[in-house]
Structures are given as C-alpha cells and as structure tokens.
C-alpha positions as CSV (number, residue, x, y, z in Angstrom):
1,X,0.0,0.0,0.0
2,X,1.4,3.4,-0.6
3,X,1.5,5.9,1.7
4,X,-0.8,9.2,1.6
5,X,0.9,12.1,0.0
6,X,1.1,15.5,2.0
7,X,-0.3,18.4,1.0
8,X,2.8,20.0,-1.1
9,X,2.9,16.9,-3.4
10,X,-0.4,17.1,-4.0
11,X,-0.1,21.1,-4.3
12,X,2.8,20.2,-7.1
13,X,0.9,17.6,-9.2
14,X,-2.2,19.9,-9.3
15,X,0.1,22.6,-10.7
16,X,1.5,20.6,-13.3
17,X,-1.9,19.5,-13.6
18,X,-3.0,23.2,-14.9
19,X,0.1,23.6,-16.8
20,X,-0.8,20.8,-19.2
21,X,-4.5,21.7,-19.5
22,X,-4.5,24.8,-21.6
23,X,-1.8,22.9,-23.7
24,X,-4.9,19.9,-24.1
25,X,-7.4,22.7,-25.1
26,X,-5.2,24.6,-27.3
27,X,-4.3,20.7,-29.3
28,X,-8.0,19.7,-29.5
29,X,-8.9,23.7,-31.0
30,X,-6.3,23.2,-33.7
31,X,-8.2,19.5,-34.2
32,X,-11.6,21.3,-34.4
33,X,-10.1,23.5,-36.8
34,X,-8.4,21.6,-38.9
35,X,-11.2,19.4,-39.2
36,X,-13.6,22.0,-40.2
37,X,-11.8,23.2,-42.5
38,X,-13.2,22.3,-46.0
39,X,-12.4,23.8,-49.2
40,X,-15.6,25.2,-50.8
41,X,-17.3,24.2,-53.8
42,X,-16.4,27.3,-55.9
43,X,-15.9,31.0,-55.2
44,X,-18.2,32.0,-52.6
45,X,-19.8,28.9,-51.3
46,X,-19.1,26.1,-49.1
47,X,-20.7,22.8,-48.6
48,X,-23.5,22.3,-46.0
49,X,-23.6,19.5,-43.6
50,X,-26.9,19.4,-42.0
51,X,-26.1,17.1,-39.9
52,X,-24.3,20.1,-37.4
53,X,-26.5,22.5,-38.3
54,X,-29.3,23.5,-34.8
55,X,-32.2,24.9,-36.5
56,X,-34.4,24.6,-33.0
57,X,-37.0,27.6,-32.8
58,X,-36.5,28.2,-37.0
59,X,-40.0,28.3,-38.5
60,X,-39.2,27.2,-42.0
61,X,-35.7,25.0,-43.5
62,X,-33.6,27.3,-44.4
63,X,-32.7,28.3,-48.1
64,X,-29.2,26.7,-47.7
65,X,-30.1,23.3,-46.6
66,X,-32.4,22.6,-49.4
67,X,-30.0,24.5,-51.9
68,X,-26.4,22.3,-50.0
69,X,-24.6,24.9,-50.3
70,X,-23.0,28.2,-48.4
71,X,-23.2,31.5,-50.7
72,X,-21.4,34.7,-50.0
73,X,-24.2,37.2,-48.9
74,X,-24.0,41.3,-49.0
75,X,-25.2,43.6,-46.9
76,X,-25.1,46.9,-45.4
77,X,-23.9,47.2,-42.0
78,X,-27.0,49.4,-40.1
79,X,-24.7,51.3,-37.9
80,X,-22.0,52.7,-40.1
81,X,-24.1,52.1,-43.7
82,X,-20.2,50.0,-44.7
83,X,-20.9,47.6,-47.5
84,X,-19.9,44.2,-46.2
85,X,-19.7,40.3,-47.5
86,X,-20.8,37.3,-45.2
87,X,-18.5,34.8,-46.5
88,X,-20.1,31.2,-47.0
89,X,-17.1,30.2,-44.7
90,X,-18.2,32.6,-41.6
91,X,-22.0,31.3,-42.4
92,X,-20.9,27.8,-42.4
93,X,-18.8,28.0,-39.0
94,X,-22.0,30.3,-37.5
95,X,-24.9,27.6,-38.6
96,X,-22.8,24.5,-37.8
97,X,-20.0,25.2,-35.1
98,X,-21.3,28.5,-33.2
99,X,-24.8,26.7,-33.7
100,X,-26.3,30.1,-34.2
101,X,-30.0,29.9,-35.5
C-alpha cells in the first residue's frame, strides 16, 4: 500500500496538472479547426452539412439546406451604412460550429 501524499505533493501535481491543460485545449482547438476546415465548392460557397447545423425555434428550413450549399451574402452594415460580404465560410462556422440559428 502506498503511503498518503502530503499536502505539497499534492499542491505540485495539481500545478503541473493546470500547466498541461491549456496545452490539451489549445491541441484539441487546432483538431476542431483543422477538421472543419473544407475547401468550398467554388468562389463564394461552401458545402452544408446538415447534420451540425441546430435549427431549434427556426420556423421554416432554411434556403441553404435545401440548396447544400454556403453562398457569400452582402449587406449593409445598419450602424455605419459600410458595405460588407458574409463569406459562406463565416455562415458555415456560424450555422454549424457557433450553432447560431
């Protein structure tokens, strides 16, 4: 049987402990990433996979499912008036990784 460990070796493990655990995080981000990156269709679109995307409290399917594809999307931003492009890219990591509805 071993014997109990005292407070400072405990103390020292759980700091080692929390040294290692952003490294985890940071290695299974870089995973997530690299997996979700996919190179899109043509310019301006990338592929859907419905199977990620949360439509809870949607009252109709969404153009983009039924269509399997991402398009780039203008618009005018309300504050400033700018002219801006959502990217099929930032709609696909929005709809299927932020789960954003």
């Amino acid at each position: 049987m071993t014997a109990p460990k005292s407070s400072k070796q405990r103390r020292a493990e759980l700091k080692v402990r929390r040294k290692v655990r952003p490294q985890k995080r940071a290695a299974k981000l870089k995973a997530d990433l690299l997996a979700f990156r996919i190179p899109p269709l043509r310019d301006g679109s990338a592929p859907v996979k419905k199977e990620w995307c949360v439509l809870a409290g949607s009252y109709r399917v969404p153009e983009f499912i039924d269509r399997g594809y991402y398009l780039d999307q203008e618009f005018v931003c309300k504050d400033c008036g700018k002219h801006e492009v959502w990217t099929a890219t930032q709609q696909k990591w929005w709809y299927e990784v932020a789960g954003g509805a």
